[in-house]
C-alpha positions in Angstrom: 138.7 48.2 133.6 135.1 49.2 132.2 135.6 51.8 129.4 132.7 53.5 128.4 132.2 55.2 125.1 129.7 58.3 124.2 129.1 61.6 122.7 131.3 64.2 124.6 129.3 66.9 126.8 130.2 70.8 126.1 131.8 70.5 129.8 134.5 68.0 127.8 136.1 70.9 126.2 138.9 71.6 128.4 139.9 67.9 128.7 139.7 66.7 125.1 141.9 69.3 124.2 144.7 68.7 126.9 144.4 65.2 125.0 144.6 67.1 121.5 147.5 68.7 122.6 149.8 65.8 123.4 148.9 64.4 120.1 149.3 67.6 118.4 153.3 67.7 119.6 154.1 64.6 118.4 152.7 65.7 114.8 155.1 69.0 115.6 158.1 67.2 116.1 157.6 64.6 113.5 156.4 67.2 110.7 157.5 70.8 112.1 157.6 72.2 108.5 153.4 71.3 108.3 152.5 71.8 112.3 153.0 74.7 114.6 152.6 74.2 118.5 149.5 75.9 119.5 148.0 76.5 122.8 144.5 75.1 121.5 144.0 72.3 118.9 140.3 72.2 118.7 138.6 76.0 118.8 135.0 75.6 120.9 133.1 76.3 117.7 134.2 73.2 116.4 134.1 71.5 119.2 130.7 72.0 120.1 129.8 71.5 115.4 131.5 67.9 116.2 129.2 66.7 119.3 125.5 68.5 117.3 126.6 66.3 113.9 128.3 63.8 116.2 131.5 63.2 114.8 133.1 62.4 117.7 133.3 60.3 120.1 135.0 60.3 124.2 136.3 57.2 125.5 136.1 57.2 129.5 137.0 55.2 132.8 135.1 55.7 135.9 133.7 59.2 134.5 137.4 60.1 133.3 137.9 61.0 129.4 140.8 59.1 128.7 141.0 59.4 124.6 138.4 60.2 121.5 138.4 59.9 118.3 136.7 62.0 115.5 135.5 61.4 111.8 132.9 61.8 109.2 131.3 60.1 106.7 131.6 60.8 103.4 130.0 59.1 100.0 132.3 58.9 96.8 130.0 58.6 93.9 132.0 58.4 90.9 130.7 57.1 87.2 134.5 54.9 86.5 134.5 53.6 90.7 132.3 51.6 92.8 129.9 53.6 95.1 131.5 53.9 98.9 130.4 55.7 101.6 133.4 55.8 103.3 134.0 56.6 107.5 136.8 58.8 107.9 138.8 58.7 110.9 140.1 62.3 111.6 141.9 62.2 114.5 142.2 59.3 117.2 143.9 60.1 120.7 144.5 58.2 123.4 145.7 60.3 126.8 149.8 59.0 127.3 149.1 57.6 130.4 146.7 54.8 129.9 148.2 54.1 126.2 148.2 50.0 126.0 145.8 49.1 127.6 142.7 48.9 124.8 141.2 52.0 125.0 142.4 52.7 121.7 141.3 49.0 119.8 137.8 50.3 121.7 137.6 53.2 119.8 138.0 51.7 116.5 135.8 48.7 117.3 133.1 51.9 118.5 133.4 53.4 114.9 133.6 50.4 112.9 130.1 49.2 114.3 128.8 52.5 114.3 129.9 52.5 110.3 128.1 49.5 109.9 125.1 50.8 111.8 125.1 54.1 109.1 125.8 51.7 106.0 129.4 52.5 105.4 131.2 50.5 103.3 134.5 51.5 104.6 137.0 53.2 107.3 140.1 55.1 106.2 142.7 56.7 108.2 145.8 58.2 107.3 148.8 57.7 109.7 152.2 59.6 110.3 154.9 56.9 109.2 156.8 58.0 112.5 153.6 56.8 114.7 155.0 52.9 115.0 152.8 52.1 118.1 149.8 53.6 116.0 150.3 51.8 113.3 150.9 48.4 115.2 147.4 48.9 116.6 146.0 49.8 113.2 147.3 46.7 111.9 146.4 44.4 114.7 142.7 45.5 114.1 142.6 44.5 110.7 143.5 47.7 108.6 145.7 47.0 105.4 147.9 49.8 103.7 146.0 50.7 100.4 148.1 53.8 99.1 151.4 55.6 99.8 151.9 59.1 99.9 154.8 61.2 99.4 156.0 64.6 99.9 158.7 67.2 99.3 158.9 70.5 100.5 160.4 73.5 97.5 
């Protein structure tokens, strides 16, 4: 299975979102007091901002988008910290019916050498605690838990 990874075409649109959809539910019925089920994830505007800054990228089989994953670099500058210039993953997806086979641990090895490639010092994610196949894939590639957050709705 040859997956082939590249900057998405404007044509994408309709496809990455189906994908952006199936992700988006989960995040609804894991957190439906932060997500609300929409009909479209990405709007075209942004779409079409990520792919002329490229910050994202399509994962494909035989021509097929089969997941993507979005980020941005960012550089934290401050006086009391050491300098970073930090790739942050946004949003990763991989389309339910190829999960397991790669295409995912493809993605991440994509961004890591392109953050090497753009002299980043690190990648960060964040990653719903309910997501257990995500985060077994996170840690398989070599990502370590650094902070915790916690929340409570008033």
């Amino acid at each position: 299975m040859q997956i082939t990874i590249e900057i998405p075409k404007i044509k994408d649109f309709k496809k990455v979102n189906e994908l952006a959809k199936q992700v988006h539910e989960l995040h609804v019925n894991w957190r439906p007091d932060l997500f609300l089920s929409v009909d479209e994830v990405i709007s075209k505007e942004c779409f079409e901002e990520m792919i002329q800054v490229k910050q994202i990228f399509v994962a494909k089989i035989q021509d097929e988008i089969v997941g993507y994953i979005i980020f941005n670099i960012k550089e934290k500058n401050n006086p009391s910290m050491r300098y970073r210039k930090q790739l942050q993953i946004e949003a990763i997806c991989v389309d339910e019916k190829t999960r397991g086979k790669g295409i995912g641990t493809q993605l991440l090895k994509h961004i890591k050498q392109y953050g090497k490639e753009n002299d980043c010092t690190d990648i960060y994610l964040t990653v719903n605690e309910e997501n257990v196949s995500a985060i077994k894939m996170y840690e398989e590639f070599g990502f370590k838990v650094k902070s915790i957050a916690y929340s409570m709705q008033i």
